[in-house]
N, C-alpha and C positions, 0 to 999 in steps of 0.2 A: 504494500500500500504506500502510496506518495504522500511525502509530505506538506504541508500549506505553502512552505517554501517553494517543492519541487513544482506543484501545480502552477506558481506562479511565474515562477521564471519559464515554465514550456508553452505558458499560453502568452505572454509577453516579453518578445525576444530583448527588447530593450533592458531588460530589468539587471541590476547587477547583486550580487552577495557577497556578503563580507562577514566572515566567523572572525571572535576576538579581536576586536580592533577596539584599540585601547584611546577611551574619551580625553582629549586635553583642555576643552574648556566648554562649559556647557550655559548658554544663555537662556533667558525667559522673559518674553517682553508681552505686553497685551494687546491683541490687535481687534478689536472693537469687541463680538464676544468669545474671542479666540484667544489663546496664549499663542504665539511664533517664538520657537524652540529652534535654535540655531545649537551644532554641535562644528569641534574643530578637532579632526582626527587624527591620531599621531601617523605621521607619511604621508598624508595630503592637504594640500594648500587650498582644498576647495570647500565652500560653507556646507555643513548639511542641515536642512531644515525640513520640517514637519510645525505642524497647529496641532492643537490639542484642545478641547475645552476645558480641560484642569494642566495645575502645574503641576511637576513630577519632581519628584527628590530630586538634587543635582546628580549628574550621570557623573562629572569631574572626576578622572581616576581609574572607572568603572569600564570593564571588557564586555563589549557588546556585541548582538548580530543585527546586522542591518541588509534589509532589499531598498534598491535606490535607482533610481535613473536619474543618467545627465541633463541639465535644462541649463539655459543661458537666461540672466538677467539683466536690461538695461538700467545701471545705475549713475546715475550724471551724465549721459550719453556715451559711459562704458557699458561692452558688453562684458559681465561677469560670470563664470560659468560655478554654477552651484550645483549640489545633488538634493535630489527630494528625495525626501524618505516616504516609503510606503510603509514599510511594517521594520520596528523595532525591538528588541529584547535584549533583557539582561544576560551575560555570557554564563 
């Protein structure tokens, strides 16, 4: 039997996974009636973000798995390239 992970990375080729990857800084900001939950990964330079309607303990420190796709952001008329998170867990 497959897992929620495996189902989703074969029904959405874009999707990427990542076991134990270790949190280095984890924000929490409100964005109307949402939290924007910005993670910074140890080995990649790129934001990961997910909402949430509640805040979550800080992940700071914390070995995670993560499914994510690449998107780009225009920020000041830069394009920034970010990952969204789909589904997250504690490692």
């Amino acid at each position: 039997m497959k897992s929620p992970v495996d189902k989703l990375l074969h029904s959405h080729e874009s999707l990427v996974h990542s076991e134990g990857v270790k949190v280095l800084s984890h924000t929490q900001r409100e964005d109307g009636e949402w939290i924007q939950h910005t993670l910074m990964i140890e080995g990649c330079d790129a934001p990961f973000k997910f909402k949430r309607k509640k805040k979550y303990k800080s992940l700071k420190g914390a070995k995670v798995n993560m499914t994510y796709y690449s998107a780009v952001e225009v920020v000041a008329g830069f394009d920034i390239e970010v990952m969204k998170v789909v589904r997250i867990k504690l490692y």
